[in-house]
MIVOBA-376981 format. One record per residue (C-alpha): x, y, z. Coordinates in pm, whole numbers, plus 32768, in hexadecimal, padded with zeros to 4 digits. Example, Ala and Ser with C-alpha at 12.3 -4.5 7.8 and 13.67 -1.06 7.14 Angstrom:
2
      X      Y      Z
   84CE   7E3E   830C
   8557   7F96   82CA
END
This chain:
634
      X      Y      Z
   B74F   823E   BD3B
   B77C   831C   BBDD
   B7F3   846A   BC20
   B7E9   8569   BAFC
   B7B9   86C9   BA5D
   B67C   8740   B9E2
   B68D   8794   B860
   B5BF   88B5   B7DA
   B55A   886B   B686
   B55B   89ED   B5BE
   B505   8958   B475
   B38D   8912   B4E6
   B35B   8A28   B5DF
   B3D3   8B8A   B626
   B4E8   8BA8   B723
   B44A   8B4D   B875
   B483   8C04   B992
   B44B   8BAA   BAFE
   B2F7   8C3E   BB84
   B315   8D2F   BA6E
   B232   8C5D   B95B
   B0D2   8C9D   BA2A
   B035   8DE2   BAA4
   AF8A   8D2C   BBD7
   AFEC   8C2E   BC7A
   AEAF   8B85   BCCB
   AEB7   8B0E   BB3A
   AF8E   8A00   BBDE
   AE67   892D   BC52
   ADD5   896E   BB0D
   AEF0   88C9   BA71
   AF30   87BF   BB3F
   ADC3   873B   BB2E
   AD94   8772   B9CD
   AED1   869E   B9AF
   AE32   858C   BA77
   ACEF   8582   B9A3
   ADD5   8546   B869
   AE49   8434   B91F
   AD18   8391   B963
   AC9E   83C7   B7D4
   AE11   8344   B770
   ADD8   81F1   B819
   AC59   81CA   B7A0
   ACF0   81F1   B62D
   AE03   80FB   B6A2
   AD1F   802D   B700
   AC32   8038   B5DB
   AD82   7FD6   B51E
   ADB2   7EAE   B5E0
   AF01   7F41   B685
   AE81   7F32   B7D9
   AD31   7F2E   B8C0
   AC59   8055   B8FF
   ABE1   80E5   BA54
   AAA3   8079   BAF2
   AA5D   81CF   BB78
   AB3C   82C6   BAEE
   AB6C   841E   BBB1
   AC63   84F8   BC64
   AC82   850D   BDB2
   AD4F   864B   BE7B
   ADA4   8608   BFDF
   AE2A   86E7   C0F6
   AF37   869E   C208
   AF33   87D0   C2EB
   B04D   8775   C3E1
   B12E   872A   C2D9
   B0AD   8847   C1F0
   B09B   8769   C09F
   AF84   8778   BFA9
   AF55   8629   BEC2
   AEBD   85F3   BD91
   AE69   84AF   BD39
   ADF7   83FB   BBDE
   ADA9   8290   BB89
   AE13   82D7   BA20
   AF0D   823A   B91B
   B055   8284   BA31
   B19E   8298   B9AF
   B2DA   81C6   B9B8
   B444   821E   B9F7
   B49A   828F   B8AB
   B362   832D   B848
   B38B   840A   B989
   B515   8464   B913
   B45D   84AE   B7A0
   B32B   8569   B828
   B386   861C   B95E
   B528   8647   B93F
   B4FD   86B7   B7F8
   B3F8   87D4   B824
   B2EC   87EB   B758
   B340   86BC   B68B
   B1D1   8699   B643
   B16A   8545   B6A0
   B000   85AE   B623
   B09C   8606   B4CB
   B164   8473   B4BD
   B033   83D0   B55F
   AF3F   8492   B43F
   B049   8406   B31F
   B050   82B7   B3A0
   AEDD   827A   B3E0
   AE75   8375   B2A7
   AD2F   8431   B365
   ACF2   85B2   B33F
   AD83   866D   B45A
   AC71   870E   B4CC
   AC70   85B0   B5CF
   AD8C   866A   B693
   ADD4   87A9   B737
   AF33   87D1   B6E9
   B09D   87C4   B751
   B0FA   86EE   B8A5
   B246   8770   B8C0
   B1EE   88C3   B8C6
   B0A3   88C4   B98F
   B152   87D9   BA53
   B272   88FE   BACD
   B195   89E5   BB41
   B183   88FB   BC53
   B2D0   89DD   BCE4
   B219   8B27   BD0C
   B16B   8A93   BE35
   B23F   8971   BEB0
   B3CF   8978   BF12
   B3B6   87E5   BF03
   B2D7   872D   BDE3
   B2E5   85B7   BDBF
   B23E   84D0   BCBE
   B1EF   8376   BD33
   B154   82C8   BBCF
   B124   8162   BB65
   B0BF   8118   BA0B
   AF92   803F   B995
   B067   7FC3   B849
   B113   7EA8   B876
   B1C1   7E29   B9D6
   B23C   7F5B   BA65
   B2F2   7FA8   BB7A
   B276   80B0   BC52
   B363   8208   BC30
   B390   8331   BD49
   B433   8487   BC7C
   B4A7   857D   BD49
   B4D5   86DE   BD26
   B54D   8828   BE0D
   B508   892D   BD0E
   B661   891D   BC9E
   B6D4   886A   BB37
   B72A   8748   BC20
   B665   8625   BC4A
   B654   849B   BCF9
   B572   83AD   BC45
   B578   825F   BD24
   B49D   811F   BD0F
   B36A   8115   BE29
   B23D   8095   BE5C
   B0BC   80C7   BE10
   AF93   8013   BE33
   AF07   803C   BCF4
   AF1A   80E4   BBA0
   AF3A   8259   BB73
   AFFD   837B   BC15
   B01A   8439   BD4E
   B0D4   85BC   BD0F
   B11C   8609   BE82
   B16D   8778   BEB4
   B21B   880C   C012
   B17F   8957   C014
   B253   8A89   C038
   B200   8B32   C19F
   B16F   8C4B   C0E8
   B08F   8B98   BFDF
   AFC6   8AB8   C130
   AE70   8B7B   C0D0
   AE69   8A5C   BFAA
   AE63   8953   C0E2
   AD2D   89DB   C11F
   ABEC   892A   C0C5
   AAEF   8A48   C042
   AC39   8AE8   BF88
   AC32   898F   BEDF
   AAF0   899D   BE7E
   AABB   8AF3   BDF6
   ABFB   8A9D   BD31
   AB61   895C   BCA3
   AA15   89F6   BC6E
   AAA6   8B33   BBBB
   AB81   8A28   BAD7
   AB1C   88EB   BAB4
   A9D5   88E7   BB1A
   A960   883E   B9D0
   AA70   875C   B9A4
   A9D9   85FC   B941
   AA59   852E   BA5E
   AA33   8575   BBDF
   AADB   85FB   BCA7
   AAFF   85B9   BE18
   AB66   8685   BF41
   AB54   8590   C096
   AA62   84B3   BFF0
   A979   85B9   BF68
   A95E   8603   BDD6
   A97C   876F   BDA6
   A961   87B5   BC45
   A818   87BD   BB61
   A88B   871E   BA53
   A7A9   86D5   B912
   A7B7   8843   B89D
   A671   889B   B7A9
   A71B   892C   B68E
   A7C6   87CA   B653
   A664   8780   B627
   A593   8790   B4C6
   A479   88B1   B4DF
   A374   8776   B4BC
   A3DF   8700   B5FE
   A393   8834   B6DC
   A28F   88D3   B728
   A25F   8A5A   B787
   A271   89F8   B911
   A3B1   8970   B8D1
   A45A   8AA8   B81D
   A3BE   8B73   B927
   A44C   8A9C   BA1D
   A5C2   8AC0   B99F
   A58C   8C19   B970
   A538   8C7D   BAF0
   A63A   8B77   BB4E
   A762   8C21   BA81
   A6DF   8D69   BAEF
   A5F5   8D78   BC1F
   A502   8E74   BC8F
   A4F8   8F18   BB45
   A395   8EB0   BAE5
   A32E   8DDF   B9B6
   A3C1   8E12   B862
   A302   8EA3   B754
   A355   8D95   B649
   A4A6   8CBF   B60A
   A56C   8C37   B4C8
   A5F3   8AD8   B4C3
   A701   8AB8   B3FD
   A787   8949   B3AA
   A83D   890E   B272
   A979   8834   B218
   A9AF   8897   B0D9
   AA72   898C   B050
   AAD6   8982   B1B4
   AA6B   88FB   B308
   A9C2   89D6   B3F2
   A87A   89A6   B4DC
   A7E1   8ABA   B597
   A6C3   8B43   B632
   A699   8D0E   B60E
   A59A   8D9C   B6D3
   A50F   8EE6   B694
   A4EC   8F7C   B7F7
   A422   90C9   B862
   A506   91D1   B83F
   A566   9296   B941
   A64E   93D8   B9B9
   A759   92F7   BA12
   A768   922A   B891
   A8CF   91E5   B860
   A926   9276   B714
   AA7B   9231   B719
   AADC   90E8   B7AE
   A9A5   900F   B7A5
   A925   8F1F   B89A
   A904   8E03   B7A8
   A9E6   8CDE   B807
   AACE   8C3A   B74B
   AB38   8AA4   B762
   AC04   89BD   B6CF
   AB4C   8850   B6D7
   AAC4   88B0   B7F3
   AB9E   8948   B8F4
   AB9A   8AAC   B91C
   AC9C   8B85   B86C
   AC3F   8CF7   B87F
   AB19   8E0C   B879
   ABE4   8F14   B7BF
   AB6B   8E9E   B681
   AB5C   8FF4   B59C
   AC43   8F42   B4A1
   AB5D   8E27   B43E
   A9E7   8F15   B449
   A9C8   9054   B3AE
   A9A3   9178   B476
   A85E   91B0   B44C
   A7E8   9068   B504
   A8E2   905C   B633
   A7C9   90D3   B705
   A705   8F3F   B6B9
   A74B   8E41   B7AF
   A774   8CF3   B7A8
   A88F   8BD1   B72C
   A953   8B83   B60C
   AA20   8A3C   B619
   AB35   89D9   B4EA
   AC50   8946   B4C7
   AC95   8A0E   B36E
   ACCA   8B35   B40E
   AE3D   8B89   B44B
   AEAB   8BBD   B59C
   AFFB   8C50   B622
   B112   8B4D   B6FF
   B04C   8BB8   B82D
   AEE3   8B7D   B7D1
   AE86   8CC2   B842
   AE77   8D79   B715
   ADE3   8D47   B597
   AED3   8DBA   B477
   AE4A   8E6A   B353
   AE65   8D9E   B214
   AD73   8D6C   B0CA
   ACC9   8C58   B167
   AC4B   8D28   B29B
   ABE7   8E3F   B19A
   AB0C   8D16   B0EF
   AA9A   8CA4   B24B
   AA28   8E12   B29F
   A974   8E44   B137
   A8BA   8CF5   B178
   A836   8D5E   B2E7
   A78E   8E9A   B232
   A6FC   8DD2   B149
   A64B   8CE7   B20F
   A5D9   8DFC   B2AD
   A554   8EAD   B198
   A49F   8D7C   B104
   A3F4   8D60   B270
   A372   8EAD   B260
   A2F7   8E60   B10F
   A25B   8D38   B191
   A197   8DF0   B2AC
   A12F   8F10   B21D
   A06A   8E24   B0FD
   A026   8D07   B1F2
   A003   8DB4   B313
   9F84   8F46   B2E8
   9EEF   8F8B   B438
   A001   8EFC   B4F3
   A0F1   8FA3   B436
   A059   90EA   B478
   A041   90B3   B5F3
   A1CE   909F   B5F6
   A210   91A8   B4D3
   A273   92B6   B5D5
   A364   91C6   B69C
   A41A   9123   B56F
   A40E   926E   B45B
   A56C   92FF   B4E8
   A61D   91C8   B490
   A564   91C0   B332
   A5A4   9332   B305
   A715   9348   B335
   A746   921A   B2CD
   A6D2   926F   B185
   A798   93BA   B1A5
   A8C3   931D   B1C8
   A8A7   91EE   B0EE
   A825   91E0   AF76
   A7F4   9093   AF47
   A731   90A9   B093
   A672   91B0   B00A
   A606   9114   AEBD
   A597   8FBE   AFC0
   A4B1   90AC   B089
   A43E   919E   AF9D
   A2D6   912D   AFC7
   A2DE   90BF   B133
   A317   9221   B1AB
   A19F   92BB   B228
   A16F   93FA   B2D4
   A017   9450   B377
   9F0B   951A   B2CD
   9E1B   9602   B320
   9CFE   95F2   B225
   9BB0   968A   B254
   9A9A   95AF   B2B2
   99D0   966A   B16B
   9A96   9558   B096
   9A4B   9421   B03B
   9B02   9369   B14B
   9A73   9228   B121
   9ABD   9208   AFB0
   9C3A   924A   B001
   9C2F   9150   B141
   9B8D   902E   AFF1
   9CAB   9077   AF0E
   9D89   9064   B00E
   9E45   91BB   AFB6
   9E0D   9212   B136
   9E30   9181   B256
   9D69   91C9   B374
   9E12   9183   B509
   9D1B   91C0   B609
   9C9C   930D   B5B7
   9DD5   936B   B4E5
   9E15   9351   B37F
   9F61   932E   B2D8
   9FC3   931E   B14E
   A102   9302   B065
   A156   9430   AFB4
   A0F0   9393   AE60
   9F9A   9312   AEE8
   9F87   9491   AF7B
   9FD3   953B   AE11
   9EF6   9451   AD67
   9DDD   9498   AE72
   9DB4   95D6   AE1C
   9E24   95D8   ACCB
   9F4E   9662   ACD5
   9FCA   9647   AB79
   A06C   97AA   AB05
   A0AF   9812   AC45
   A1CE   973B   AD12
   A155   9826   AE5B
   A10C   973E   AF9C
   A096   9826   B0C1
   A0E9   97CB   B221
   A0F4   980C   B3A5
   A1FE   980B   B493
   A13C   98A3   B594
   9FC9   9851   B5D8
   9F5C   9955   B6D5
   A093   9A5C   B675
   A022   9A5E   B4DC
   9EB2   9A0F   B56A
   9E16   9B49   B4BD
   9EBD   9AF8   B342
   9E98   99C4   B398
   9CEB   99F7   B3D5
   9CF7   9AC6   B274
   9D90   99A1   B1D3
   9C85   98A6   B22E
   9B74   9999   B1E7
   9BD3   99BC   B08F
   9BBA   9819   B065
   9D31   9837   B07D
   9DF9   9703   B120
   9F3F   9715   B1F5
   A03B   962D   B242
   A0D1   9652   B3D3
   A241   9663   B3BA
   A328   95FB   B4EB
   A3EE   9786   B519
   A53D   96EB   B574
   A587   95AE   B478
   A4C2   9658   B35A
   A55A   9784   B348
   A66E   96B7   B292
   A587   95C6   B23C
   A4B4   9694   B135
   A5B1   973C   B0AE
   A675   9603   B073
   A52B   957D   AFA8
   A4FD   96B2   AEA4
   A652   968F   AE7B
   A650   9529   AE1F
   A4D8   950C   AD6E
   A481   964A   ACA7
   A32F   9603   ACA7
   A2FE   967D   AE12
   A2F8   97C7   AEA7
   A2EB   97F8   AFFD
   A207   9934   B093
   A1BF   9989   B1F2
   A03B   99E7   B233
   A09B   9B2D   B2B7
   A196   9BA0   B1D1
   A0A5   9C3A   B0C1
   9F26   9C6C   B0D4
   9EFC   9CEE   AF40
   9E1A   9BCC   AEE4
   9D34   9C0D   B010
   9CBE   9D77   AF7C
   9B9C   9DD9   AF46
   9BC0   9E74   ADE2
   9A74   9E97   AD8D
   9A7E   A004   AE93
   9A6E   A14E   ADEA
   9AC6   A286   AE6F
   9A75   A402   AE45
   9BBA   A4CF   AE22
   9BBD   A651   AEB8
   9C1E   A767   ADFE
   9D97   A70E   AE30
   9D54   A5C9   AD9C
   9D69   A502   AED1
   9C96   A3DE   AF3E
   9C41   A3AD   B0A4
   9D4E   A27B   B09E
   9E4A   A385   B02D
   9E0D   A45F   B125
   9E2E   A35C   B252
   9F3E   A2F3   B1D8
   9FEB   A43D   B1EE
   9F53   A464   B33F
   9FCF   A330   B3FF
   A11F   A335   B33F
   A125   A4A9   B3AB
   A0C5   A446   B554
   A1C5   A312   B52A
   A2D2   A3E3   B478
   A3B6   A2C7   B45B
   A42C   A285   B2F8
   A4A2   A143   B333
   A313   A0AF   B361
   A252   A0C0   B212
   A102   A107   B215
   9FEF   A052   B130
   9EA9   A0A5   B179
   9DA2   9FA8   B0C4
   9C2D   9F39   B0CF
   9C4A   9DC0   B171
   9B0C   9D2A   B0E3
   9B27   9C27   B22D
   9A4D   9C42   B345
   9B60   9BB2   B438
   9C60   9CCF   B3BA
   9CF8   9D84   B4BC
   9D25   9EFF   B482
   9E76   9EF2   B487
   9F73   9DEB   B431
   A0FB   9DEE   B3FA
   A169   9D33   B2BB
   A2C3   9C95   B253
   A332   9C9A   B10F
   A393   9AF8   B107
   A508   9B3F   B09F
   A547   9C82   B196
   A4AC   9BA9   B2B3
   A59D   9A75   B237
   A6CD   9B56   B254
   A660   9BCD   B3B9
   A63B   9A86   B3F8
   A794   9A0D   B39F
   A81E   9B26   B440
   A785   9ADA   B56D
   A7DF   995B   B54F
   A962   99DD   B51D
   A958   9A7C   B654
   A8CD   9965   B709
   A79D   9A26   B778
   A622   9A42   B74B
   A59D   9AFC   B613
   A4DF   9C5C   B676
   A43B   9D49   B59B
   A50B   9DBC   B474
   A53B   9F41   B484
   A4B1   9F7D   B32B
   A36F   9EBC   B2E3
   A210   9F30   B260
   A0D9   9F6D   B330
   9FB2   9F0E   B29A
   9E65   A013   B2DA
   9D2B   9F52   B2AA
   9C51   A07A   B25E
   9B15   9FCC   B286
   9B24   9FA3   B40C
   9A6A   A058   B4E2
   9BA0   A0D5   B5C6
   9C17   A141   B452
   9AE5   A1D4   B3D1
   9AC1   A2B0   B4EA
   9C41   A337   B4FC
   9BA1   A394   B386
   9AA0   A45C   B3FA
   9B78   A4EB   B510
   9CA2   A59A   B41E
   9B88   A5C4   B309
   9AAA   A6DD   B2A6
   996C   A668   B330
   99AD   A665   B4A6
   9AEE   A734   B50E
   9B2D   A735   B681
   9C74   A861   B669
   9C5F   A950   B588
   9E01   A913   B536
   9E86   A81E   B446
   9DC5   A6DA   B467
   9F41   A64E   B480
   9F97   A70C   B5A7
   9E59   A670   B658
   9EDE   A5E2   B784
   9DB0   A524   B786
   9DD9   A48E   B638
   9F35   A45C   B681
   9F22   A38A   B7BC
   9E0D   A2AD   B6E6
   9EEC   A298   B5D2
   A02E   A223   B6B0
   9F2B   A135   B795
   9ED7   A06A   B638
   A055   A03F   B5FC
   A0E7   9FE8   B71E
   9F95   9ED4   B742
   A013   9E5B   B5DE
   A138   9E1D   B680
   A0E8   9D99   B7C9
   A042   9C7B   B6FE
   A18B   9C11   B662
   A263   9C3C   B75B
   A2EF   9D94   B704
   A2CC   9E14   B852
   A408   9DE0   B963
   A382   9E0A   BACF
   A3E3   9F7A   BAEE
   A2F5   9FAB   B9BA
   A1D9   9EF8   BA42
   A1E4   9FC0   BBA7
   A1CD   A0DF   BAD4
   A095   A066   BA0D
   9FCA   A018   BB2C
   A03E   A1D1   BBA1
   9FE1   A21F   BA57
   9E7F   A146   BA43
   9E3D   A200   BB87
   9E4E   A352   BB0A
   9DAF   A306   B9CD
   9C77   A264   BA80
   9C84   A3A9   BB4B
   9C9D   A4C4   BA08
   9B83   A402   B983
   9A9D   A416   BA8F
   9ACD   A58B   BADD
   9A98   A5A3   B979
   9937   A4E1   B990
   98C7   A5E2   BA7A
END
């Protein structure tokens, strides 16, 4: 029997330290399986050498003792002799995968990595670990290495039936949940489920093996993405479309990205995308290797090129995972591009799952931006007056159902845009529904905006493209005006718009409102309507967004009078000459005064401007101004 002292190595690794290496100590299965499958691969290249015979049936196999608390794991790979076991497990993390690479010149993405450290986290779980190995080159002896966790080891000759090696652990008292079959398996599965040999727990293969992304896209079909999707992430419904990634050159990574519905509980900041080296699991904290902006995809990324820390567990920023991360966008980009030519409809149907990626994506990346310039749609509302049908043919809209969505170019050259770089749009459908009715009466069409991700959004695009100009429907009503009205002044040179102004800025007598009063040459025109100057409303906005709070009314902001409704015309004849009802100042009519404070706070009710205090006191007020106006009918 050889007795000895275990050497660390520091030259090849950082200083090792006892339990201290690994976060969680169920990585040590992890390690000691994907240690077993480089085995296995070591002897088939061995053998394709001529050095020694491959295995008939290659896999790993775990067994349980219970009584004596020991947990083996058991390979029929390439085994080890005496001195190979002093080289590769006394001197830790001597890479054997590193010599064996040199010697048999293949690419290293055929092995996982370093035995002699995988092969010590062994001792966060067990106080005992032996290794009982017999290698398949040449006529060797069979070899028993024994180790308490301290720097002292045995290494004796023993015997084994056949080719391979046994790592025998003695389980701590307090680490016996890993005796435990289902613990097993949810560590396997969670692992190495797609590790390319089986593995075996009391005769039954427990791994999946033959992951898709090793796959090229020719050899799958959509069942089969969908499949690996709802079996990496169940009850979560069906993806809405996937990227596969597979290149080798100017690095080696496959992959499969699914775009998934989004939901309240996206994760933003750590991702759910997982992360594996030739196929065994490594992490799903991946934020270092995919931009922001797409942490919230799912799916797999496996490499070898990307650079990993002692432990595995964690990536480390370098220039090649910047490239890595710029390449992922891309091939994302280019499959938006390739939908949104190829495949219009579809893309629509997913538009409102898939934009906030696209959006802050191109936010927060230029290069990203300049890939998915034209990919970027919004929905329309046009009115059906237009030639619909000729846009559908040329393809500058894009009809979903009974929607219709456009690029802003298509939009500006739609309705021929040309001087003017003013796009008009909706946040709100039923809030901005009465600017929004004026719009599309006047052949006008509106874009829908989303209120939350395009309030940066558009702002972010005038910025970055002069050409556009962003206006909300309700923030100014000009071009809707009926100019072709005249009016008779009165001897003081007033018109009757003059004079109703004075009269319902006089009731409101707040100087913070402005009042424009205007004829509204739109039969859908409400008689009252509050407008937002586009920057004041931005501000409010941003204030609001500060704050962390929903945006309300703005104190200062202009009602709009639409003279030529009824409700309107007849507060007119009311505070006029024609028909007085009090012989005092038409102002000091409470009458007209109720009316006149009944339109505003109605303008406001219809954007929101109205807190529940407010409204209680509309419906009083409505009340008593049903009530003057039927004792005044008498």
């Amino acid at each position: 029997m050889e007795k000895g002292e275990i050497r660390i190595n520091t030259e090849n690794i950082f200083p090792i330290i006892k339990k201290a290496v690994y976060s969680d100590h169920e990585i040590f299965l992890r390690e000691l399986v994907s240690n077993a499958v480089d085995a296995i691969s070591k002897r088939r290249m061995a053998s394709m050498a001529g050095d020694c015979e491959n295995c008939d049936e290659p896999q790993v196999k775990i067994t349980i003792d219970r009584e004596k608390n020991i947990l083996k794991i058991s390979d029929n790979g390439i085994g080890m002799n005496d001195e190979e076991i002093k080289k590769y497990i006394n001197q830790v993390a001597f890479s054997s995968a590193e010599e064996f690479l040199t010697k048999y010149k293949k690419d290293n993405d055929e092995f996982i990595g370093h035995f002699g450290l995988g092969f010590y986290s062994s001792f966060m779980v067990a106080d005992k670990v032996n290794i009982l190995t017999k290698s398949a080159i040449g006529n060797s002896k069979t070899f028993n290495w024994s180790c308490d966790g301290s720097p002292n080891f045995t290494l004796e000759e023993s015997e084994r039936d056949s080719v391979g090696t046994d790592v025998i652990l003695h389980l701590m008292d307090e680490e016996k949940e890993f005796i435990e079959p289902e613990r097993i398996k949810s560590l396997i599965k969670k692992y190495c489920d797609f590790m390319p040999i089986d593995v075996l727990l009391e005769g039954e293969t427990i791994n999946k093996k033959n992951p898709p992304w090793r796959k090229q896209p020719s050899e799958l079909k959509d069942e089969d993405y969908i499949e690996l999707y709802k079996y990496l992430y169940p009850f979560q419904g069906d993806p809405l479309l996937w990227i596969h990634l597979n290149t080798d050159y100017p690095y080696d990574i496959q992959g499969i990205l699914y775009f998934p519905k989004l939901s309240g509980r996206a994760d933003w900041e750590k991702g759910e995308i997982k992360l594996f080296c030739n196929q065994v699991f490594v992490s799903d904290s991946i934020k270092e290797i995919v931009p922001k902006y797409l942490l919230p995809l799912r799916g797999v990324i496996d490499s070898t090129d990307i650079p990993l820390n002692v432990s595995r567990s964690a990536l480390q920023t370098d220039r090649k995972v910047r490239s890595i991360s710029s390449f992922i966008s891309k091939k994302i980009a280019n499959k938006l591009k390739d939908l949104i030519k190829n495949s219009p409809e579809f893309y629509t149907e997913i538009w409102d799952s898939i934009s906030a990626f696209i959006k802050i994506g191109a936010i927060e990346d230029e290069k990203f931006a300049d890939l998915v310039e034209n990919s970027i749609i919004f929905e329309t509302i046009i009115n059906s007056d237009k030639d619909v049908k000729k846009y559908l043919d040329d393809k500058s809209l894009i009809k979903s159902k009974e929607k219709f969505y456009t690029t802003l170019s298509n939009y500006k050259e739609r309705n021929n845009i040309v001087d003017s770089k003013k796009i008009i749009y909706c946040s709100d459908v039923i809030g901005q529904s009465s600017a929004l009715k004026i719009c599309l009466s006047d052949n006008k069409e509106v874009i829908k905006s989303d209120p939350l991700i395009d309030a940066q959004f558009l702002p972010w695009i005038e910025n970055k493209n002069e050409n556009y100009q962003f206006q909300r429907v309700d923030s100014e009503i000009n071009e809707l005006e009926d100019k072709d009205s005249k009016e008779i002044v009165d001897k003081d040179g007033k018109s009757n718009t003059d004079n109703l102004k004075d009269i319902i800025s006089k009731a409101l007598n707040n100087d913070k409102v402005t009042v424009k009063v205007q004829s509204l040459n739109s039969k859908e025109a409400p008689p009252a309507m509050i407008l937002l100057p586009e920057q004041m409303r931005r501000i409010n906005d941003m204030g609001a967004y500060m704050e962390q709070k929903m945006p309300g009314l703005p104190e200062y902001h202009v009602l709009l009078i639409n003279k030529e409704h009824p409700l309107i015309a007849g507060l007119n004849k009311i505070t006029g000459n024609k028909i007085i009802l009090d012989k005092k100042d038409p102002v000091e009519n409470p009458l007209a005064s109720k009316i006149a404070n009944h339109v505003y706070d109605m303008a406001k009710l219809s954007v929101g401007g109205l807190d529940q205090e407010q409204i209680i006191n509309l419906q009083n007020n409505n009340a008593d101004l049903i009530s003057d106006l039927l004792k005044t009918s008498k």
